[in-house]
N, C-alpha and C positions, 0 to 999 in steps of 0.2 A: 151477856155483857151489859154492864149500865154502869151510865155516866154518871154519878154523883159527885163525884169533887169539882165541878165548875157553875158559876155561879147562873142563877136562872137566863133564860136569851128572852129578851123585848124581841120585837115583829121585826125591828130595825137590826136585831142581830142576827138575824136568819140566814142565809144563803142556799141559793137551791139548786144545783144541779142535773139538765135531765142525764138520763143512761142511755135511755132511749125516746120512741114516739108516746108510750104509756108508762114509763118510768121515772123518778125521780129523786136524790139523794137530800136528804135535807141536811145543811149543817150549822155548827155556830160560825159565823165569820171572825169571830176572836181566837178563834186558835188556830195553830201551824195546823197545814192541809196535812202533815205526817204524824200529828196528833190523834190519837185514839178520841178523843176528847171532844174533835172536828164533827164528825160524823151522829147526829140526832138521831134519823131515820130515815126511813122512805116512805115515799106515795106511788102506790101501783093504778091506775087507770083499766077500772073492768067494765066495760059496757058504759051505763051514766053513771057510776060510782067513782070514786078514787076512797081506797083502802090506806090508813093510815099504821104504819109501825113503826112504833114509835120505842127506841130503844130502851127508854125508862121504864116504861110500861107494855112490857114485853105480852105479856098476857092478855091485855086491852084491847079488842077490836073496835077502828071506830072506822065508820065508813062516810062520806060527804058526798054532795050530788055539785060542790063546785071546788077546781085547786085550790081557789086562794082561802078556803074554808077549811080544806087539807093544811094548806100549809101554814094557816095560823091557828092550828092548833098546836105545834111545836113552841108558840110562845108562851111566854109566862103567864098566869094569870092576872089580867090586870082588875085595878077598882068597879065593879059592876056598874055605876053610875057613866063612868066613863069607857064604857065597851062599847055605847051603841053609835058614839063619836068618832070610834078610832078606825080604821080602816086599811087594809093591810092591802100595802101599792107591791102586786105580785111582782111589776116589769122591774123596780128598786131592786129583787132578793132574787129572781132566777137569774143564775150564770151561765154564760154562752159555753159550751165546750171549744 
């Protein structure tokens, strides 16, 4: 399944769900929660890694040694000049269950 019809997510439109203590739901926060569309991907937590899948790029393995590296790779690509300023505030985008 892959989400193309909605428009790219900035770090600010993330939301993140855990499932569990090594689990993660990543989604857009502009869509209805019963929205197909909601739902980005996950982050699984393996030893020091967190494994990213990511539903656009289903085929794509990327693995990170920190979450909020996981979890800002679900944003868009921003202007390279302006990547090493931006900083993705993880406690703003993970949601409490």
């Amino acid at each position: 399944m892959v989400n193309h019809s909605h428009e790219p997510c900035t770090a600010e439109d993330l939301e993140v769900r855990p499932l569990s203590d090594h689990e993660w739901r990543v989604g857009d926060r502009r869509q209805d929660e019963r929205s197909p569309e909601k739902v980005l991907g996950y982050i699984h937590h393996y030893g020091s890694t967190f494994e990213v899948l990511n539903i656009e790029v289903p085929h794509q393995n990327l693995t990170f040694d920190r979450l909020e590296s996981a979890v800002a790779s679900f944003a868009a690509q921003q202007d390279s000049s302006n990547e090493s300023s931006r900083q993705l505030n993880l406690g703003a985008v993970i949601g409490m269950r």
